[in-house]
Biotite code that builds the C-alpha atoms (Angstrom):
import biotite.structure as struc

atoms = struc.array([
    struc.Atom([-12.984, -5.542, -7.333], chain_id="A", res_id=1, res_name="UNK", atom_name="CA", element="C"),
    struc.Atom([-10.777, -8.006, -5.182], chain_id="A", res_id=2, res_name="UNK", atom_name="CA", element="C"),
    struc.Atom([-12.692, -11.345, -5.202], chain_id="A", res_id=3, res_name="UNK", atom_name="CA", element="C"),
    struc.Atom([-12.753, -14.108, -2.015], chain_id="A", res_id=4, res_name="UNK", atom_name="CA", element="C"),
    struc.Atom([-10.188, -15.931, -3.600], chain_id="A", res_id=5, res_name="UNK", atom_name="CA", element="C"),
    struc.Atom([-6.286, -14.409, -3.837], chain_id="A", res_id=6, res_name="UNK", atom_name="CA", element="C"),
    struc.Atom([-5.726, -13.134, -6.826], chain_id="A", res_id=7, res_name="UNK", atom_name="CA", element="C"),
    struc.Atom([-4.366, -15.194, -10.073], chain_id="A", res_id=8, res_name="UNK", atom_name="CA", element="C"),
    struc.Atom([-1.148, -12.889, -11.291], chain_id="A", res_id=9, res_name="UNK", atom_name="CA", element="C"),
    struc.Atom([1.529, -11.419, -9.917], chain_id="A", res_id=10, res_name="UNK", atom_name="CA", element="C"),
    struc.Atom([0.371, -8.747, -6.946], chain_id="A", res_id=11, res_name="UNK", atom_name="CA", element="C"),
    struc.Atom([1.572, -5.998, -4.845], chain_id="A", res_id=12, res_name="UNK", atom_name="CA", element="C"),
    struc.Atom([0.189, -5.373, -1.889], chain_id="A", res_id=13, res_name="UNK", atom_name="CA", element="C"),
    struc.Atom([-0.472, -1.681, -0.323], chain_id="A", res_id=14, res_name="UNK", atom_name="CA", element="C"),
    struc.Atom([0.155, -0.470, 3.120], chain_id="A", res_id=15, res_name="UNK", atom_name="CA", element="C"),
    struc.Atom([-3.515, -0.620, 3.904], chain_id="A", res_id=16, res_name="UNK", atom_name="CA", element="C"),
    struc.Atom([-3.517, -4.461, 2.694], chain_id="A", res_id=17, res_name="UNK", atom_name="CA", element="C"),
    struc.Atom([-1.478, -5.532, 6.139], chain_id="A", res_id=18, res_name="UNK", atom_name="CA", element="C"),
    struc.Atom([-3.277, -2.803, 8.113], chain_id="A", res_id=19, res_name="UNK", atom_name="CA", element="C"),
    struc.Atom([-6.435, -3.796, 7.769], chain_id="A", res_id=20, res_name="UNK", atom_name="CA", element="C"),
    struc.Atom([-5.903, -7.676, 7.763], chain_id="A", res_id=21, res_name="UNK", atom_name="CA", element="C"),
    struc.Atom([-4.293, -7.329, 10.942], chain_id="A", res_id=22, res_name="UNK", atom_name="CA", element="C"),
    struc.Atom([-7.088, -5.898, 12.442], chain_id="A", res_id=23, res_name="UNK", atom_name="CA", element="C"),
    struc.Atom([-9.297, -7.773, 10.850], chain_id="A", res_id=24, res_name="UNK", atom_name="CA", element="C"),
    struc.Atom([-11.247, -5.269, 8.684], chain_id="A", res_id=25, res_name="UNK", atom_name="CA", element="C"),
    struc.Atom([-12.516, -6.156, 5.377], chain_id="A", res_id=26, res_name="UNK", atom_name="CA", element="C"),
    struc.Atom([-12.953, -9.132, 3.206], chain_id="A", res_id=27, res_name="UNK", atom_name="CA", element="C"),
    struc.Atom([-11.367, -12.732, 4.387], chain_id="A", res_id=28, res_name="UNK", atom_name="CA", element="C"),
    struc.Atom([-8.772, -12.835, 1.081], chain_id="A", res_id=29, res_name="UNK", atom_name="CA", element="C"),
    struc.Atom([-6.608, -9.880, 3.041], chain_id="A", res_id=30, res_name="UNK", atom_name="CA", element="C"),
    struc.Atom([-5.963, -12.451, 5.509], chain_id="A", res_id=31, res_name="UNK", atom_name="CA", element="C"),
    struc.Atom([-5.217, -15.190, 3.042], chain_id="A", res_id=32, res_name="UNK", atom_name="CA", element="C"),
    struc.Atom([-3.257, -12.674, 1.480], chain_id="A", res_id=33, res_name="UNK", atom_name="CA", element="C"),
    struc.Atom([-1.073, -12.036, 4.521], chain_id="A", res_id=34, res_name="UNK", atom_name="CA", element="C"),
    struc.Atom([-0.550, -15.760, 4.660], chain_id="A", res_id=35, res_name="UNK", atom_name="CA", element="C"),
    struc.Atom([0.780, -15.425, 1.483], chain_id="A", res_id=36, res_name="UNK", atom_name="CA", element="C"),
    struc.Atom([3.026, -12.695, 1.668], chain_id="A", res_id=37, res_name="UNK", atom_name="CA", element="C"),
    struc.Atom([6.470, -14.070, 1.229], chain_id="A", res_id=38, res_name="UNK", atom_name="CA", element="C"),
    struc.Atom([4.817, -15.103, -2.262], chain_id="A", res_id=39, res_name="UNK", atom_name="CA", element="C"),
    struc.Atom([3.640, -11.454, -3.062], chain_id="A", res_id=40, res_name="UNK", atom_name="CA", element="C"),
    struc.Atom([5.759, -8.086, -3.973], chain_id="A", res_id=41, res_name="UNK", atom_name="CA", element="C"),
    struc.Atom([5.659, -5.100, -1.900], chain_id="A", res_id=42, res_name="UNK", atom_name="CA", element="C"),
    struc.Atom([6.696, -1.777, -2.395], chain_id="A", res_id=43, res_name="UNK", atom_name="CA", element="C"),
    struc.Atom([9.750, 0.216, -0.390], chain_id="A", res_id=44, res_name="UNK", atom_name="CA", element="C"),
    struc.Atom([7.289, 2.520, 0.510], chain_id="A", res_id=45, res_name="UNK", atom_name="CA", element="C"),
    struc.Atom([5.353, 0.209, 1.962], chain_id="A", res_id=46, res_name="UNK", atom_name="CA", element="C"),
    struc.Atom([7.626, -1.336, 4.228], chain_id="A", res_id=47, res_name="UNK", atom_name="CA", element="C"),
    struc.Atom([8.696, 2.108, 5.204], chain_id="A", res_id=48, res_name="UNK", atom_name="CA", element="C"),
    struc.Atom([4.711, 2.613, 6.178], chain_id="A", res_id=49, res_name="UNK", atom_name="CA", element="C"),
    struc.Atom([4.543, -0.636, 8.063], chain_id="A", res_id=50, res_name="UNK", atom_name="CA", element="C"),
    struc.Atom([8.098, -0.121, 10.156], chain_id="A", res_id=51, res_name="UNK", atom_name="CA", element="C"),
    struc.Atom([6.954, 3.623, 10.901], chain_id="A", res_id=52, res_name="UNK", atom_name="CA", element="C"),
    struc.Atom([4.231, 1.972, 13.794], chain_id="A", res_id=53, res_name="UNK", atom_name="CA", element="C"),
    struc.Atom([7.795, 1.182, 15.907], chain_id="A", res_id=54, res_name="UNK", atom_name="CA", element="C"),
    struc.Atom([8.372, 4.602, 16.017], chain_id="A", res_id=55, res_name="UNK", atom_name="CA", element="C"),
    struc.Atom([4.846, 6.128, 16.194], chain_id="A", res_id=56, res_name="UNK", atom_name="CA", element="C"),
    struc.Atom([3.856, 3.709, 19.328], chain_id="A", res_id=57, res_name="UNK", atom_name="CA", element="C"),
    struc.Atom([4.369, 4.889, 22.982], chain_id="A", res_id=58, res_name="UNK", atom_name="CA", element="C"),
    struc.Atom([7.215, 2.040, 24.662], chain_id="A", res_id=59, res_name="UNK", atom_name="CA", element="C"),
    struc.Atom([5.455, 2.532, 27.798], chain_id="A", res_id=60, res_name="UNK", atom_name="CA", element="C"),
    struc.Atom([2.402, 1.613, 26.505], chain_id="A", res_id=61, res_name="UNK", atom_name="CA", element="C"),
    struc.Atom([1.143, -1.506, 27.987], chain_id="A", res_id=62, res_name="UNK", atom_name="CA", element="C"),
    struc.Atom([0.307, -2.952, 24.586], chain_id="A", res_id=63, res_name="UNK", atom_name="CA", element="C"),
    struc.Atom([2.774, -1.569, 22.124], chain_id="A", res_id=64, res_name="UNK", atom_name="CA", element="C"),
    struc.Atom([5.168, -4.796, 22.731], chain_id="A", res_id=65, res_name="UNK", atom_name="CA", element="C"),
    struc.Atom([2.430, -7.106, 21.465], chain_id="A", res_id=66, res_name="UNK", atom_name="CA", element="C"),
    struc.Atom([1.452, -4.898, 18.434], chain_id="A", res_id=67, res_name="UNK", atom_name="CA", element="C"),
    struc.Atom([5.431, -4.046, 17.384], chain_id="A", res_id=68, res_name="UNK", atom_name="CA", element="C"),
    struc.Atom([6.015, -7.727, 17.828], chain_id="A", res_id=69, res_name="UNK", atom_name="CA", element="C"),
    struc.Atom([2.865, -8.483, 15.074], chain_id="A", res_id=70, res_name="UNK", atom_name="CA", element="C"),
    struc.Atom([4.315, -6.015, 12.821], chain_id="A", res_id=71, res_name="UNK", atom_name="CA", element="C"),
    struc.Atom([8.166, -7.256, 13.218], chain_id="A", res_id=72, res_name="UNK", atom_name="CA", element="C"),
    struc.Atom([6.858, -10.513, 12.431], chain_id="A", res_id=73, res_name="UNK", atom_name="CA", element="C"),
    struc.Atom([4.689, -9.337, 9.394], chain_id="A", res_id=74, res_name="UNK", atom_name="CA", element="C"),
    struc.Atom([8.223, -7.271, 7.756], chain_id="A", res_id=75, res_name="UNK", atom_name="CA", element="C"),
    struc.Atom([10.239, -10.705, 8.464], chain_id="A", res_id=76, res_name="UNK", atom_name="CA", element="C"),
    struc.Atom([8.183, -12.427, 6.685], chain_id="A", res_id=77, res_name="UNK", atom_name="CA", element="C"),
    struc.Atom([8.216, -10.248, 3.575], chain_id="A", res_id=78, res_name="UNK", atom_name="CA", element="C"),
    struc.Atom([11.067, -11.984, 1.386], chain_id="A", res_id=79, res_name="UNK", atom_name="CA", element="C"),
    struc.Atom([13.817, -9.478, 0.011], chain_id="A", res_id=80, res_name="UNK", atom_name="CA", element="C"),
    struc.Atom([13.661, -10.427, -3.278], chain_id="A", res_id=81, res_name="UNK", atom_name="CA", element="C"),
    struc.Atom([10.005, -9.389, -3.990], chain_id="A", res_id=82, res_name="UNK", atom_name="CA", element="C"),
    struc.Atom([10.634, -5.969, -2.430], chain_id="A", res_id=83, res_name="UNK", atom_name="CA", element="C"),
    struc.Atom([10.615, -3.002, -5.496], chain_id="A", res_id=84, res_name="UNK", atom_name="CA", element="C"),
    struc.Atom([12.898, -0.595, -4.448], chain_id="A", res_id=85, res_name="UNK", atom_name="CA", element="C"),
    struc.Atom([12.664, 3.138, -6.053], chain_id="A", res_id=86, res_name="UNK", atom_name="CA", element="C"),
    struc.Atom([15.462, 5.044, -7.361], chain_id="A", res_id=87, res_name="UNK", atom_name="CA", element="C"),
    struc.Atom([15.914, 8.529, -7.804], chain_id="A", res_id=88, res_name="UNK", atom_name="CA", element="C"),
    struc.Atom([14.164, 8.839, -10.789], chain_id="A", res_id=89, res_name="UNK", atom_name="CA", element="C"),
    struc.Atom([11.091, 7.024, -9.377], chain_id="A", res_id=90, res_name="UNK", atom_name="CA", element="C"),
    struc.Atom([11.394, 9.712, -6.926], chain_id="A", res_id=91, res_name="UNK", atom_name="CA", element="C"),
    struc.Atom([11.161, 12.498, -9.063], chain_id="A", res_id=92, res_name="UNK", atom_name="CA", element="C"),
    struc.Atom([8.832, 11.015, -10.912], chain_id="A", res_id=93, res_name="UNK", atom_name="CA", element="C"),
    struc.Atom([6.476, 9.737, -8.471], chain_id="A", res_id=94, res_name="UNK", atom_name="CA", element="C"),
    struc.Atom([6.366, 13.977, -7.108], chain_id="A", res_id=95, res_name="UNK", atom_name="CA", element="C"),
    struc.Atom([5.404, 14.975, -9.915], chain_id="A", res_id=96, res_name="UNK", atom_name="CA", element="C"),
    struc.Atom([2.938, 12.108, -10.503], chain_id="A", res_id=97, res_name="UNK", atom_name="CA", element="C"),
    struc.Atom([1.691, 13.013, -6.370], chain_id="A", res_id=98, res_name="UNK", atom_name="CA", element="C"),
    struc.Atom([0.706, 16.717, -7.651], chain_id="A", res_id=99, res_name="UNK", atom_name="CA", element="C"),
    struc.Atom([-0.893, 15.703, -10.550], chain_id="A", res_id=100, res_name="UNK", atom_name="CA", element="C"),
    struc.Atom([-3.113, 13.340, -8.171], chain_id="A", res_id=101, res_name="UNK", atom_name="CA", element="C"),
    struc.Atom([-3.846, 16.075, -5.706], chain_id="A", res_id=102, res_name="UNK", atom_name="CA", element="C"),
    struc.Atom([-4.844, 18.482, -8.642], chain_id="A", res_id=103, res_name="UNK", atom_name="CA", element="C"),
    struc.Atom([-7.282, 16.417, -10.463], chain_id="A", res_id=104, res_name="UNK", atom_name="CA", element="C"),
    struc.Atom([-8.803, 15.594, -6.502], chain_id="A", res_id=105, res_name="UNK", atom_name="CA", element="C"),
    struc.Atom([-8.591, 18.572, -5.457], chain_id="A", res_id=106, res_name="UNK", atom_name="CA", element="C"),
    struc.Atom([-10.973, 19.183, -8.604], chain_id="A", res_id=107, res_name="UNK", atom_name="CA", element="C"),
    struc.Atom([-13.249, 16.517, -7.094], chain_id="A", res_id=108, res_name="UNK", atom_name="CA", element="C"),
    struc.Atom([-13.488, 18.534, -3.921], chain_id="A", res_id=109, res_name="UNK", atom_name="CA", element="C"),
    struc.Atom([-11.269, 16.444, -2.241], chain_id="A", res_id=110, res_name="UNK", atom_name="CA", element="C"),
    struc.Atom([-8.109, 18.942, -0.530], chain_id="A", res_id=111, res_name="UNK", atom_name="CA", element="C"),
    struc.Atom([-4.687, 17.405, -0.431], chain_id="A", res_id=112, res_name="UNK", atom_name="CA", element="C"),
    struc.Atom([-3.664, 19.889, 2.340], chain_id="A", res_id=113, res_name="UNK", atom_name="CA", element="C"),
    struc.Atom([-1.460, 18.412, 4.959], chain_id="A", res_id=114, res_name="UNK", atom_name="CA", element="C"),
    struc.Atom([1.877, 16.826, 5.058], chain_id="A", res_id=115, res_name="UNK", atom_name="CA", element="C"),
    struc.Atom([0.737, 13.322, 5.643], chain_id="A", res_id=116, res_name="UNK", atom_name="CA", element="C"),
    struc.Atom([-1.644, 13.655, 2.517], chain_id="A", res_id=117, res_name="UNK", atom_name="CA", element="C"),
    struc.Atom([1.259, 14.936, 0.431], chain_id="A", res_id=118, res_name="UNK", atom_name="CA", element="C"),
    struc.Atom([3.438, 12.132, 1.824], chain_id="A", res_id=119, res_name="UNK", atom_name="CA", element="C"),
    struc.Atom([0.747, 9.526, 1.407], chain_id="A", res_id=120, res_name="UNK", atom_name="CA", element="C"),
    struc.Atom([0.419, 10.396, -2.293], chain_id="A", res_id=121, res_name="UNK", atom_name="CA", element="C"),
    struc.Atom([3.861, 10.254, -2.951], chain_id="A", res_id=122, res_name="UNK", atom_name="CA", element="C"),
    struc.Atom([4.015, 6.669, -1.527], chain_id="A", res_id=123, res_name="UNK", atom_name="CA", element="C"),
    struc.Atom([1.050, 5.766, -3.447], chain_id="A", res_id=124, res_name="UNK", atom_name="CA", element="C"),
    struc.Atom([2.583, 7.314, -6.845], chain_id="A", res_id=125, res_name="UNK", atom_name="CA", element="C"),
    struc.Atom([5.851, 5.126, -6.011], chain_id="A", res_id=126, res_name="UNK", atom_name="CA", element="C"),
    struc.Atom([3.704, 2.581, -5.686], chain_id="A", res_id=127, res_name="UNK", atom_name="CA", element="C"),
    struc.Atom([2.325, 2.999, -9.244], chain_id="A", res_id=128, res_name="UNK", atom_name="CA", element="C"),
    struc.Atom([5.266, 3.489, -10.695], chain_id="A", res_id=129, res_name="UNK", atom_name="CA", element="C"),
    struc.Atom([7.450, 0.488, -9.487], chain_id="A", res_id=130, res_name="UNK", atom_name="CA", element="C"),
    struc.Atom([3.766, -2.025, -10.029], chain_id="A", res_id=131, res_name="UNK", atom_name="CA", element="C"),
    struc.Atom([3.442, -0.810, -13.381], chain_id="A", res_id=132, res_name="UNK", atom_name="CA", element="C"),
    struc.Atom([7.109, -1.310, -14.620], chain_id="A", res_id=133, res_name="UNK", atom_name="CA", element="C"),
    struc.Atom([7.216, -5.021, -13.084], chain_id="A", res_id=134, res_name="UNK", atom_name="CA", element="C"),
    struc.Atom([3.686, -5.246, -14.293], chain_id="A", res_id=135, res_name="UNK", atom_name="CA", element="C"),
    struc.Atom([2.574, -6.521, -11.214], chain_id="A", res_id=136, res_name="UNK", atom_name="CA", element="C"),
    struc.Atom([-1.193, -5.361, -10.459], chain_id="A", res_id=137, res_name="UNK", atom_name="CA", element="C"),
    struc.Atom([-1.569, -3.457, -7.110], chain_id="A", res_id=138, res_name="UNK", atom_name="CA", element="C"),
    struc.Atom([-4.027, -4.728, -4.272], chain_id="A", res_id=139, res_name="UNK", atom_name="CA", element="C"),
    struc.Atom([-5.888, -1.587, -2.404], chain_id="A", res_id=140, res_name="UNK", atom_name="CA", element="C"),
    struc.Atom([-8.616, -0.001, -0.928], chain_id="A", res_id=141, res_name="UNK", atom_name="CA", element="C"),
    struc.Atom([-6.637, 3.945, -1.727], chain_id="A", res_id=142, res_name="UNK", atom_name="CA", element="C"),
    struc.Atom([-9.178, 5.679, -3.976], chain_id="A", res_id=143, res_name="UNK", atom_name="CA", element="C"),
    struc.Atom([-6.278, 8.216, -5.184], chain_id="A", res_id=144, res_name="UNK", atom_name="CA", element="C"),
    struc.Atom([-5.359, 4.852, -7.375], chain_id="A", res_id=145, res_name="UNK", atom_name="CA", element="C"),
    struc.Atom([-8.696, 5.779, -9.055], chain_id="A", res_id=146, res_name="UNK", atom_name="CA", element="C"),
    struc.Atom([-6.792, 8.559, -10.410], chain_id="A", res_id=147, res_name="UNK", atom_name="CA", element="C"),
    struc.Atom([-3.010, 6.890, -10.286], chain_id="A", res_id=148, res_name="UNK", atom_name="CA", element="C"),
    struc.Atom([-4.596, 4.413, -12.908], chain_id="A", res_id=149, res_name="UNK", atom_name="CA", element="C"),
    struc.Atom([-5.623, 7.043, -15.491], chain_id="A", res_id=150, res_name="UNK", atom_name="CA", element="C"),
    struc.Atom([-2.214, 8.531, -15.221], chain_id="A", res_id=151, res_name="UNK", atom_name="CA", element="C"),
    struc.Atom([0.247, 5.674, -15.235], chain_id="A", res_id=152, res_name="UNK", atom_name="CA", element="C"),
    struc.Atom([0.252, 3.605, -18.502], chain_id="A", res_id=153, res_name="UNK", atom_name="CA", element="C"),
    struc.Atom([0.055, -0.415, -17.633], chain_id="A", res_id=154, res_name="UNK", atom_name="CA", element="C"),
    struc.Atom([-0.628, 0.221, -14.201], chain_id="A", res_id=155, res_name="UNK", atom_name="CA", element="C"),
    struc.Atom([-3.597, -2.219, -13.290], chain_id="A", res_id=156, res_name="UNK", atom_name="CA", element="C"),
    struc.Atom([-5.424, -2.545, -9.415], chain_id="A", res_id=157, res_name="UNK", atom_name="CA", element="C"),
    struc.Atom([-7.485, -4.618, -7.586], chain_id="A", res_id=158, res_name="UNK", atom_name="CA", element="C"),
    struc.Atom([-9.634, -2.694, -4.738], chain_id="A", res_id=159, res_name="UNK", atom_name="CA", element="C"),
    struc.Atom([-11.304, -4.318, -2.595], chain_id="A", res_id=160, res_name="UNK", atom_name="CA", element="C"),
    struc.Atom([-13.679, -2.730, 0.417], chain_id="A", res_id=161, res_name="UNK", atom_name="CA", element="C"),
    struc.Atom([-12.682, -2.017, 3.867], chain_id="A", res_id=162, res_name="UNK", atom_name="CA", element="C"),
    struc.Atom([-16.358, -2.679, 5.249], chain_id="A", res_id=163, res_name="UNK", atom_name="CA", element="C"),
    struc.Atom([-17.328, -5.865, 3.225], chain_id="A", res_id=164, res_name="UNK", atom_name="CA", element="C"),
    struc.Atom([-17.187, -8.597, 5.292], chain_id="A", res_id=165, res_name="UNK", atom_name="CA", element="C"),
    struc.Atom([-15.976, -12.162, 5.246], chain_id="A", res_id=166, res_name="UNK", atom_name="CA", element="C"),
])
């Protein structure tokens, strides 16, 4: 479990990392860890997450400016370099991985049934793959990396809780 300090180690932070910092859910440390983001990896998918709120926002929304100006901010400040980008093979492999996920939930009771949960496990299993071959460990509140962590050899997370308080 994610402590109140940020971690020690090389980290990637999930989606759900700059979600909830921004609106200031969860333990204090997400907001340190925002602060030091150009510091910390992130995934492609990730970013992709992050950049789809431009496109998801109504323009003639009276506060969309202020909230696509936080997130354009946020991405800018994510440096290049630390940004694991997938390749077709990740791809392939990170679909395969996604099923596998969903099956063993779906097990748990849990139904993977809609294309945002199928597209949200896929980002996740990316997510896996490219933090376990840098051997970076992966900072998240996702409980399918409950699973994604008995599947993927070396992959290691941090998960911290949305509703603890800081």
């Amino acid at each position: 479990m994610l402590g109140t300090a940020v971690p020690n180690g090389p980290v990637l932070l999930d989606t759900n990392v700059f979600i909830n910092a921004l609106a200031g859910r969860g333990p204090l440390v997400l907001r340190a860890l925002l602060e030091a983001v150009p510091r910390l990896f992130v995934a492609a998918p990730a970013r992709a997450e992050l950049a789809w709120v431009r496109g998801r926002l109504d323009p003639d929304h009276p506060g969309t400016a202020r909230v696509v100006a936080t997130y354009e901010t946020l991405l800018s400040r994510i440096d290049p370099a630390k940004v694991l980008i997938p390749g077709d093979a990740d791809w392939l492999m990170a679909g395969e991985l996604a099923g596998q996920v969903a099956r063993v939930m779906a097990g748990g009771g849990r139904r993977i049934g809609t294309a945002f949960d199928r597209v949200e496990l896929i980002s996740d299993a990316l997510t896996a793959i490219l933090a376990a071959r840098a051997r970076l460990t992966v900072v998240t509140e996702d409980r399918d990396f409950d699973v994604l962590v008995r599947l993927v050899p070396g992959l290691k997370v941090l998960f911290y809780d949305r509703s603890e308080k800081g």
